[in-house]
C-alpha positions in Angstrom: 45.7 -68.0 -1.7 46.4 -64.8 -3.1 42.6 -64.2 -4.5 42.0 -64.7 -0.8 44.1 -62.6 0.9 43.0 -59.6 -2.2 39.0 -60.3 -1.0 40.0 -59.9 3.3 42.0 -56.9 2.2 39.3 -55.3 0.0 36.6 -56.5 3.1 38.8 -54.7 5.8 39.6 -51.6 3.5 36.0 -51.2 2.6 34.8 -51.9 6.2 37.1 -49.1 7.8 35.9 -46.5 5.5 31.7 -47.4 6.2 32.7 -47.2 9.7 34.8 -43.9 9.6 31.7 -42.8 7.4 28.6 -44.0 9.2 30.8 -42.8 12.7 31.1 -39.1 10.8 27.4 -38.5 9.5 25.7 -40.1 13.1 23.6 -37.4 14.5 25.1 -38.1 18.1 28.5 -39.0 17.0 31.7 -37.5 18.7 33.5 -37.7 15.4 31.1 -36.4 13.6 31.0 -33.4 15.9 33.9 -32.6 16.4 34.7 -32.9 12.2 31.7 -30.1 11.9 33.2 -27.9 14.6 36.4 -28.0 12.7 34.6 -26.8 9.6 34.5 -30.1 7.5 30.7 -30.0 7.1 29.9 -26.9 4.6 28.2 -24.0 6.7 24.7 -23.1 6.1 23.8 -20.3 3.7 22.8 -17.0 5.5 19.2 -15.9 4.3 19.1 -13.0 2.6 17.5 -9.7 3.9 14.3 -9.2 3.6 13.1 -6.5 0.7 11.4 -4.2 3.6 14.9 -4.1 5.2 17.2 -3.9 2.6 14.5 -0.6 1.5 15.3 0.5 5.1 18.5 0.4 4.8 19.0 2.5 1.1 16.9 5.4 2.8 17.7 5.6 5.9 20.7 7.9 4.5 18.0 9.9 2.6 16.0 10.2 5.6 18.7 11.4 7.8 19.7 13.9 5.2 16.7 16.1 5.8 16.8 17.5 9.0 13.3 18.2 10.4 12.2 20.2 13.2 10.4 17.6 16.2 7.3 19.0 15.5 7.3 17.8 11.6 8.4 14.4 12.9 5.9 14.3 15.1 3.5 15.1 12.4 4.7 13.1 10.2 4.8 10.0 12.7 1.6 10.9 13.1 -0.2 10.4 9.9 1.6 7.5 9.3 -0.1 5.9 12.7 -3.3 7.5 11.4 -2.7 5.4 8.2 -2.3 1.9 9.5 1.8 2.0 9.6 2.8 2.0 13.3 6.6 0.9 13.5 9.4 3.3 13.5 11.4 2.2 10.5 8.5 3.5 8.6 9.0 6.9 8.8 12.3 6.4 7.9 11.0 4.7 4.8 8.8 7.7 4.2 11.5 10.8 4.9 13.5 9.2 2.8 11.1 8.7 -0.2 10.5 12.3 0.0 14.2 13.0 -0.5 14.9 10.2 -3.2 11.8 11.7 -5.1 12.9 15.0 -4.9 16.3 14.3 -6.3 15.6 12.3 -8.9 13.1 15.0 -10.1 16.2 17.4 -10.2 18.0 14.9 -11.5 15.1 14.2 -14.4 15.2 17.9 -15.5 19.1 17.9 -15.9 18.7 14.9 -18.0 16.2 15.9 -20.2 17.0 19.9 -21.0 20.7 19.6 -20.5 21.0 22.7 -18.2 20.8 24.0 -15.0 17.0 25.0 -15.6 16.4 26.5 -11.6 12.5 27.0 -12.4 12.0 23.5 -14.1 13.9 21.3 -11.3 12.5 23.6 -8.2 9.3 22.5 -10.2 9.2 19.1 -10.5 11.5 18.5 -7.3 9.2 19.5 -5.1 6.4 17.7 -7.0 8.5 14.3 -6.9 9.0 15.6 -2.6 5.0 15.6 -1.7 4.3 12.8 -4.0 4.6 10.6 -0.7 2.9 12.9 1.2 -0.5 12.9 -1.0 -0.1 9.3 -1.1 -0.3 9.4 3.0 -2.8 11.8 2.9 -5.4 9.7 0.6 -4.3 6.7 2.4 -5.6 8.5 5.8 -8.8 9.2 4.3 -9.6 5.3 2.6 -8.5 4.1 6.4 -10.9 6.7 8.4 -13.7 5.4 5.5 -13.5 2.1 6.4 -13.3 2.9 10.1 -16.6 4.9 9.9 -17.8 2.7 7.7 -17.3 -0.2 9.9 -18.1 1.5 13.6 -22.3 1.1 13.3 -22.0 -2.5 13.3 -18.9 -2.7 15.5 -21.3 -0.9 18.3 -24.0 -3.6 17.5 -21.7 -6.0 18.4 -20.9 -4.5 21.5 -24.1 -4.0 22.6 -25.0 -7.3 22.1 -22.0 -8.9 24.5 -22.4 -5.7 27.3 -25.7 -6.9 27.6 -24.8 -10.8 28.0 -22.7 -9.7 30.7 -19.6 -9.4 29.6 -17.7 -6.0 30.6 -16.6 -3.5 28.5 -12.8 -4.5 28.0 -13.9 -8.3 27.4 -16.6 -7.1 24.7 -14.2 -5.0 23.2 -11.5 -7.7 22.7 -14.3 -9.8 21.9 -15.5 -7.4 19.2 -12.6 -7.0 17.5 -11.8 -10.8 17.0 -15.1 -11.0 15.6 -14.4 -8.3 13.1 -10.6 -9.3 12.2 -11.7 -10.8 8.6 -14.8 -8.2 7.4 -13.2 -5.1 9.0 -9.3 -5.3 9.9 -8.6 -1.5 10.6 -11.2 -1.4 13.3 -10.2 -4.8 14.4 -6.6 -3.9 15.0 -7.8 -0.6 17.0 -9.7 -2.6 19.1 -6.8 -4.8 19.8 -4.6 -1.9 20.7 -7.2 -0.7 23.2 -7.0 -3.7 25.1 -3.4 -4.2 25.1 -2.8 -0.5 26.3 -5.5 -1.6 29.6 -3.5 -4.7 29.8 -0.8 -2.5 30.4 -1.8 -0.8 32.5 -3.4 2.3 31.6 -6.7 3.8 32.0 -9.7 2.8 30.1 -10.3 7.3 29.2 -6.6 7.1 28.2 -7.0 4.4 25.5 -10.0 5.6 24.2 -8.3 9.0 23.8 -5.5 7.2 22.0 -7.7 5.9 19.7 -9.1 9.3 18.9 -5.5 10.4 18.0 -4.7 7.0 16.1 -7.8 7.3 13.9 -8.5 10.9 13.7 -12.3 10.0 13.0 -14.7 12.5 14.3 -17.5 9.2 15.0 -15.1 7.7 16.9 -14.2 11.0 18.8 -17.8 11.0 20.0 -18.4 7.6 20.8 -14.8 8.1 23.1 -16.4 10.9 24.7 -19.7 8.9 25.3 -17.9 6.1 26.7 -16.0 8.4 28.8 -19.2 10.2 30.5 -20.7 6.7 31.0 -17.5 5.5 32.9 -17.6 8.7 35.0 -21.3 9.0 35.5 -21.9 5.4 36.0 -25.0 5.4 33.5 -25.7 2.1 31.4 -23.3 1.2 29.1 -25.6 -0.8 26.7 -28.2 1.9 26.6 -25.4 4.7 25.3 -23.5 2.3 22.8 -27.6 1.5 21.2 -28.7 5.4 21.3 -25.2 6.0 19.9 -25.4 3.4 16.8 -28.5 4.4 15.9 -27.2 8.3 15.8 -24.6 6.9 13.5 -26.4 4.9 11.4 -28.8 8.1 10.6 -25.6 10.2 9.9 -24.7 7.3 7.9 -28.0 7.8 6.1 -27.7 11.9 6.0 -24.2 11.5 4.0 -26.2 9.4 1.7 -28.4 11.2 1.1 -26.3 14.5 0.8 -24.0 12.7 -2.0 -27.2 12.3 -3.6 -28.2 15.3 -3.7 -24.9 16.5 -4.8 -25.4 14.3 -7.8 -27.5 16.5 -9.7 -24.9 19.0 -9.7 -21.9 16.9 -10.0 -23.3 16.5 -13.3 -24.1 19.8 -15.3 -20.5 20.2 -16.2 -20.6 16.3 -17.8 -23.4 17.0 -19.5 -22.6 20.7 -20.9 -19.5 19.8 -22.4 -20.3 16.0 -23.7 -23.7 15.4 -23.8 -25.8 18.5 -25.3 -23.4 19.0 -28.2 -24.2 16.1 -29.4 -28.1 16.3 -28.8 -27.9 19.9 -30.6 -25.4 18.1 -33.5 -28.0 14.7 -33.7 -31.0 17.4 -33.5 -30.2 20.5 -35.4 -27.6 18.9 -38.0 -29.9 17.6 -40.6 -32.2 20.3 -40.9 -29.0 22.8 -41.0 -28.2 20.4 -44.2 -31.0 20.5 -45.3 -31.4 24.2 -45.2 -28.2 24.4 -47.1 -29.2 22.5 -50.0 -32.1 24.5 -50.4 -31.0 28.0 -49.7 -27.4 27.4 -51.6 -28.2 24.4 -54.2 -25.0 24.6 -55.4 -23.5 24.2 -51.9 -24.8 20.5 -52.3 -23.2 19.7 -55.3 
C-alpha cells in the first residue's frame, strides 16, 4: 500500500512539473508569455557595432576638432565622391584621419628625440596630416582610369540598345546592369543617373552631375554630346557611334604616346645600371691585362 501511494505521488509530482514546463516553453502559451515579459527567459545579446561605426565614432572628435572653412569641406566632400565614397560619415572618417595622423607624428618625434624638436614634429606632422589626402588623390586617379578605361565599350553597349529601340534612360539602366561585374565604377554611375531622372530631375542635370562625380574629361564630352543631341533633336545612335570611335582612337593616341615615352623613360635605368656593367664586363679584362703586363709585379 505504501509503494503504491509513493508511485501516484511520484506520477502526480512529476506530471505537474511537465505540465508547468511544456505550458512555459509553448510558443503561444500565456504562461509562457507572460514569464518572458517578467524577465525569466535570458534577454538576447545585443550585436556588437560594426568596425566602420565604432571607426566613426573614435574620429568623429578628431574631425570636429579641425575646423574647416565650407569651401574645404566642400572640396574635400568632393574628392571623396570623385573616389567612389558617397556617404557623409566618410568624410568624417577622412577629417579625422588627417588629425589622428598628424598627432601621432608629433607625438612619434617626442618619443623618439625626447624634446620639444619644433622643426622635426612640424615635419613629420604635416607629413602624417596629407598622408590621407595623397591616398584620396591616387585613389581619384585609379577610379577615373577605370572609368575611361571602361566608357568605349560602355557607349557600344548603348548604341546597340538605342538602336533596338529602347530610349535613352532605359539603355542606360540597361547598360549599367550589364557592366555591374566587368566594370562596377561605371556601373554604379550609370545607376545614379537613372535614379536622379527617377527623381525627378532633368536628363542635362544628371549628366552634368556625373561630370562633377567623375571628374573625367571623356565623360565631360560625351555629357556635352548627349546634351546637344537632346536639344537639337539629332540621332542619338549616330553621336554615341561617332563618339566611341573618337574615344577608342584617343584610347589608341595615349598608347601610343606611353610608347613613345618609353624610350626615354629609360636612359636614366640604363646610365646608372646597365652601361657600368657593359664597360666593367667589356673593358675590365683588358685593364687586367694591361696591368700585368705594364706593372708585372702588380700581378703578383
Amino acid at each position: 500500500m505504501a509503494l503504491a501511494l509513493a508511485i501516484i505521488l511520484f506520477l502526480t509530482i512529476a506530471l505537474v512539473i511537465f505540465s508547468f514546463g511544456a505550458a512555459a516553453y509553448a510558443p503561444f502559451s500565456v504562461l509562457g508569455s507572460r514569464l518572458r515579459a517578467l524577465g525569466w527567459q535570458k534577454t538576447e545579446l545585443k550585436e556588437k557595432p560594426a568596425f566602420k561605426d565604432r571607426l566613426e565614432q573614435a574620429l568623429d572628435p578628431l574631425s570636429k576638432a579641425l575646423p574647416l572653412s565650407p569651401s574645404e569641406v566642400s572640396r574635400a566632400r568632393k574628392w571623396l565622391i570623385q573616389a567612389g565614397y558617397r556617404e557623409p560619415r566618410h568624410l568624417t572618417i577622412y577629417v579625422g584621419a588627417r588629425v589622428l595622423l598628424g598627432l601621432l607624428g608629433i607625438l612619434s618625434v617626442i618619443a623618439i628625440k625626447g624634446d620639444f624638436d619644433l622643426l622635426w614634429m612640424v615635419g613629420v606632422g604635416g607629413f602624417g596630416f596629407f598622408i590621407p589626402r595623397f591616398i584620396l588623390k591616387r585613389m581619384i586617379r585609379n577610379r577615373q582610369r577605370r572609368i575611361t578605361l571602361a566608357l568605349p565599350d560602355a557607349l557600344d553597349l548603348t548604341v546597340i540598345c538605342v538602336e533596338v529601340g529602347l530610349a535613352l534612360d532605359q539603355a542606360l539602366m540597361r547598360v549599367g546592369e550589364d557592366l555591374r561585374h566587368a566594370h562596377p565604377d561605371l556601373s554604379d554611375e550609370f545607376h545614379l543617373i537613372n535614379l536622379e531622372m527617377r527623381a525627378g530631375k532633368p536628363r542635362a542635370e544628371a549628366l552634368r552631375n556625373l561630370v562633377d562625380r567623375t571628374g573625367v574629361d571623356d565623360v565631360r564630352a560625351l555629357v556635352a554630346t548627349l546634351v546637344q543631341t537632346d536639344r537639337f533633336g539629332t540621332s542619338v545612335s549616330q553621336a554615341l557611334r561617332i563618339h566611341s570611335d573618337s574615344l577608342r582612337t584617343e584610347r589608341r593616341q595615349r598608347a601610343e604616346e606611353q610608347a613613345a615615352k618609353t624610350t626615354i623613360k629609360m636612359i636614366v635605368p640604363l646610365v646608372l645600371f646597365v652601361l657600368p656593367s657593359i664597360i666593367f664586363v667589356t673593358l675590365g679584362p683588358a685593364i687586367i691585362q694591361l696591368i700585368r703586363i705594364l706593372a708585372p709585379g702588380a700581378g703578383h
